[in-house]
C-alpha positions in Angstrom: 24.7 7.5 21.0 23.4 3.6 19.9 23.2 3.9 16.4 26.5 3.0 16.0 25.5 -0.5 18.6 21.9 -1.1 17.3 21.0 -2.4 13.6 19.9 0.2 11.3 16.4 0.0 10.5 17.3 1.5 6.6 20.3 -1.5 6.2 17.6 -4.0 6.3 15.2 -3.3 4.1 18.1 -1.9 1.7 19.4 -5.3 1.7 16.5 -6.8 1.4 15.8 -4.5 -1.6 18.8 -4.9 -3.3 18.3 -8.4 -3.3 15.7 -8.4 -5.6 17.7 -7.7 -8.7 20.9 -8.3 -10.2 23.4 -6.0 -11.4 21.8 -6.3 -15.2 18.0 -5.5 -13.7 16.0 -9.4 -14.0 14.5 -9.7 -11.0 15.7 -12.5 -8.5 12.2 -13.7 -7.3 11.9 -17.2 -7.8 9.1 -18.2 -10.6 8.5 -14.4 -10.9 8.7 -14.7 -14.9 7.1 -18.3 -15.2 3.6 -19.0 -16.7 3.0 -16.0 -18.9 0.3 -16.6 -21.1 2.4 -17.2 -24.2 -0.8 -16.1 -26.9 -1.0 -13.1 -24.6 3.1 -11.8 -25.3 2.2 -13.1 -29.2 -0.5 -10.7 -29.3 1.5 -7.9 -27.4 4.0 -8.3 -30.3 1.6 -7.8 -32.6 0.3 -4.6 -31.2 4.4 -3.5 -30.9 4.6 -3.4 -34.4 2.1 -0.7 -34.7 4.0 1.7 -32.5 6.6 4.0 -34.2 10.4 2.6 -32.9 11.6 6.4 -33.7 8.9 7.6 -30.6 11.2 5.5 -28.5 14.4 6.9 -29.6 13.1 10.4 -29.2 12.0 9.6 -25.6 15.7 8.6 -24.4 17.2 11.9 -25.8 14.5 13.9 -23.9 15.5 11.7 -20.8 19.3 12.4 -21.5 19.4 8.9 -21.2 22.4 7.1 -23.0 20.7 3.9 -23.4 18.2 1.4 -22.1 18.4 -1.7 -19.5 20.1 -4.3 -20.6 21.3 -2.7 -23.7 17.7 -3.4 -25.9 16.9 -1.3 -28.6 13.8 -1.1 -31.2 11.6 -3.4 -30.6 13.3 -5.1 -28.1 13.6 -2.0 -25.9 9.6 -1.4 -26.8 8.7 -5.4 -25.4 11.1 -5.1 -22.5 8.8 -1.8 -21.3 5.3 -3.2 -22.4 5.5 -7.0 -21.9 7.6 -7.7 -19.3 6.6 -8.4 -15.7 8.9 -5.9 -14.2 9.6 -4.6 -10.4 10.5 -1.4 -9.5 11.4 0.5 -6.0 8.9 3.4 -6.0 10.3 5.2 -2.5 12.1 4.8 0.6 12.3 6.6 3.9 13.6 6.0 7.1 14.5 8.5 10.0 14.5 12.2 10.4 13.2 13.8 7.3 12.5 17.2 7.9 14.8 20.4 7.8 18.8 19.8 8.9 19.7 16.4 10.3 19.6 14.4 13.5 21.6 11.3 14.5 18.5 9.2 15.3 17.9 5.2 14.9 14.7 5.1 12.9 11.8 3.7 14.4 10.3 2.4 10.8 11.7 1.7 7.8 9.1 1.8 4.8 9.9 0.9 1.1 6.9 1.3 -2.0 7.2 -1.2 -4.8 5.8 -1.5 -7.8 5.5 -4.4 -9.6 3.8 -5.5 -13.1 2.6 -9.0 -13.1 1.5 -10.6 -16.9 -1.3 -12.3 -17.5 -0.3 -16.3 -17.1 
């Protein structure tokens, strides 16, 4: 009976979630990649060079996957996974979440993030 006249505890935090990203995936928090150590991301390159690009390859066909975020490949796809700070929604709920459905408003909203900050 209010949903429809209340705000919807899920539309915030969605919006707020979506806001984090752009359509390509580089996060939108300000100074979120600034001050990375830059002798740590030389000697993460370093260590890239020792892993086999082919491991990669065979890891998106077992995903079905047609290709990677923001189009990297190689090595480029293997330093966007290991040595990037990255952010990533984890899981969201809100409302009713057992058996069937029920018009409710939520009283909580809860979103789980994980995010990988580099060494700076």
């Amino acid at each position: 009976m209010f949903a429809t006249s209340t705000k919807r505890y899920i539309g915030i935090p969605g919006l707020l979630l979506a806001s984090l990203k752009d359509g390509g995936g580089r996060v939108l928090i300000p100074n979120f990649y600034d001050d990375v150590d830059p002798e740590f991301l030389d000697m993460g390159v370093k260590l890239l060079e020792h892993i086999d690009v082919g491991e990669l390859e065979a890891l998106k066909e077992e995903l079905g996957i047609a290709g990677f975020v923001g189009g990297v490949s190689g090595r480029e796809a293997l330093k966007a996974l290991y040595l990037n700070p990255s952010l990533n929604i984890s899981g969201l709920y809100s409302g009713y979440t057992g058996k069937g459905s029920k018009t409710i408003v939520p009283a909580e909203a809860v979103a789980k993030l994980d995010i990988r900050l580099l060494r700076s």
